[in-house]
C-alpha positions in Angstrom: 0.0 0.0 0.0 1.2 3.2 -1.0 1.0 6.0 1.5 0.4 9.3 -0.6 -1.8 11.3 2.3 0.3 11.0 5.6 -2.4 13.1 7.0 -5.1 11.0 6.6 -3.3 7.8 8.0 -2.6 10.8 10.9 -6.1 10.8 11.8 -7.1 7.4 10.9 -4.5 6.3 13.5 -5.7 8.9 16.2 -9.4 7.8 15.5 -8.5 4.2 16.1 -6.6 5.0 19.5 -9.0 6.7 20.4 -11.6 4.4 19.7 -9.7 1.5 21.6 -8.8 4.1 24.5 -4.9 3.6 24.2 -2.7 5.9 25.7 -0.4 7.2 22.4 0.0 6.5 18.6 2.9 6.9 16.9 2.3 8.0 13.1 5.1 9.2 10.3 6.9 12.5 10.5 6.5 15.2 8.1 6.0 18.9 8.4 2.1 18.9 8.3 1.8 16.0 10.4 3.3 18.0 13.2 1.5 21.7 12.1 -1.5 19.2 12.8 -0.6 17.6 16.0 1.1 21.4 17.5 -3.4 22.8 16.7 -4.6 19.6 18.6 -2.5 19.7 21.3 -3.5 24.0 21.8 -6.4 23.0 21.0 -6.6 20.7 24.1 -7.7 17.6 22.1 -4.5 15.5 22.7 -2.0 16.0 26.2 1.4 15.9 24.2 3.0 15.0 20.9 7.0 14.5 20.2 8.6 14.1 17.0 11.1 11.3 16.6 14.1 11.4 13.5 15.3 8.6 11.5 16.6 7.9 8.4 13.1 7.6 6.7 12.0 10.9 8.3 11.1 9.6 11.3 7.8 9.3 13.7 5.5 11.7 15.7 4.2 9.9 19.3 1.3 11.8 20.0 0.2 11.4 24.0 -3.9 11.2 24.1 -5.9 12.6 26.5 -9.3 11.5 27.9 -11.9 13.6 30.7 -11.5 13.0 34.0 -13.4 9.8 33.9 -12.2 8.3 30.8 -14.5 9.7 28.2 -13.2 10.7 24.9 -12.1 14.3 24.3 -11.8 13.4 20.6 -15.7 12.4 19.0 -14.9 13.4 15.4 -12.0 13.6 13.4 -12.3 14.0 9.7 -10.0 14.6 6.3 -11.2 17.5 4.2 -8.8 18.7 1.7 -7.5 14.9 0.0 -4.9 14.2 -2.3 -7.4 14.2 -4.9 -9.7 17.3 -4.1 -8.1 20.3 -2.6 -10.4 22.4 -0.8 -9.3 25.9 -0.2 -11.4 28.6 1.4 -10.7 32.7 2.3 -10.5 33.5 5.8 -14.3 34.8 5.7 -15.4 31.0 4.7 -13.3 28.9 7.0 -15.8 26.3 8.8 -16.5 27.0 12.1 -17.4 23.0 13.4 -20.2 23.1 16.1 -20.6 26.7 16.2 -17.3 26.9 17.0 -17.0 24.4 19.8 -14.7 22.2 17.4 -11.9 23.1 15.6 -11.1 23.3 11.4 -7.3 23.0 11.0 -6.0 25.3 8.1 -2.7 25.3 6.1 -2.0 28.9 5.7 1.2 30.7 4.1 2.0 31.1 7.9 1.5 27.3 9.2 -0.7 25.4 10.0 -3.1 26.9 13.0 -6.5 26.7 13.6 -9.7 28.6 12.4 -9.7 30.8 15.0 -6.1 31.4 15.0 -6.1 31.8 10.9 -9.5 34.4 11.3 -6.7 36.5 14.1 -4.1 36.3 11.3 -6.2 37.3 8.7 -5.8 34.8 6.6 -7.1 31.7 5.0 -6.0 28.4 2.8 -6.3 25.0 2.3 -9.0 23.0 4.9 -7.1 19.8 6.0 -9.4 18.4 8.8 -11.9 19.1 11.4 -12.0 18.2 15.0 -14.9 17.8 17.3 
């Protein structure tokens, strides 16, 4: 299997974790693998993440966090922009998830933040997942 969209194995792996309540995943390094982890962890959704190197670019260990008695923090975690299908939008049309209870992470030409963060900046670009 060819892996083209590190990002969506990213949060394929998270979902799964989640979803079997371990306590960290470790997923391949690259730059927008760790823009995304750095919104979900100021984001609160995950405790910690650490990036690993090797000589195939090495691995991110991302720490997950549960409430107080064990419920999931994480309930939704979804691709938007694919390998396939780019979707872009201006900072006035970012998604706002839940009415702004979750979180759309954006890839802007200053990093990778999160809605709220790339609405501050004044900018907007591509959509590459929301959280809830």
């Amino acid at each position: 299997m060819s892996m083209q969209d590190l990002t969506a194995d990213m949060l394929t792996r998270i979902r799964n974790a989640v979803r079997n309540h371990r306590k960290h995943v470790v997923i391949k390094n690259n730059t927008l693998n760790r823009g995304v982890a750095q919104v979900l962890r100021d984001e609160g959704y995950i405790t910690s993440w650490e990036a690993t190197p090797d000589t195939r670019g090495g691995t991110i260990r991302v720490v997950l966090k549960y409430g107080t008695r064990g419920e999931n923090i994480i309930h939704h975690l979804e691709r938007i922009s694919r390998v396939g299908g780019r979707v872009y939008r201006g900072q006035s049309e970012l998604p706002r998830p839940l009415q702004g209870l979750g979180v759309s992470i954006i890839s802007t030409s200053k990093g990778v933040m999160s809605d709220r963060q790339a609405r501050e900046a004044g900018v907007g670009g591509e959509v590459v997942a929301i959280v809830s």
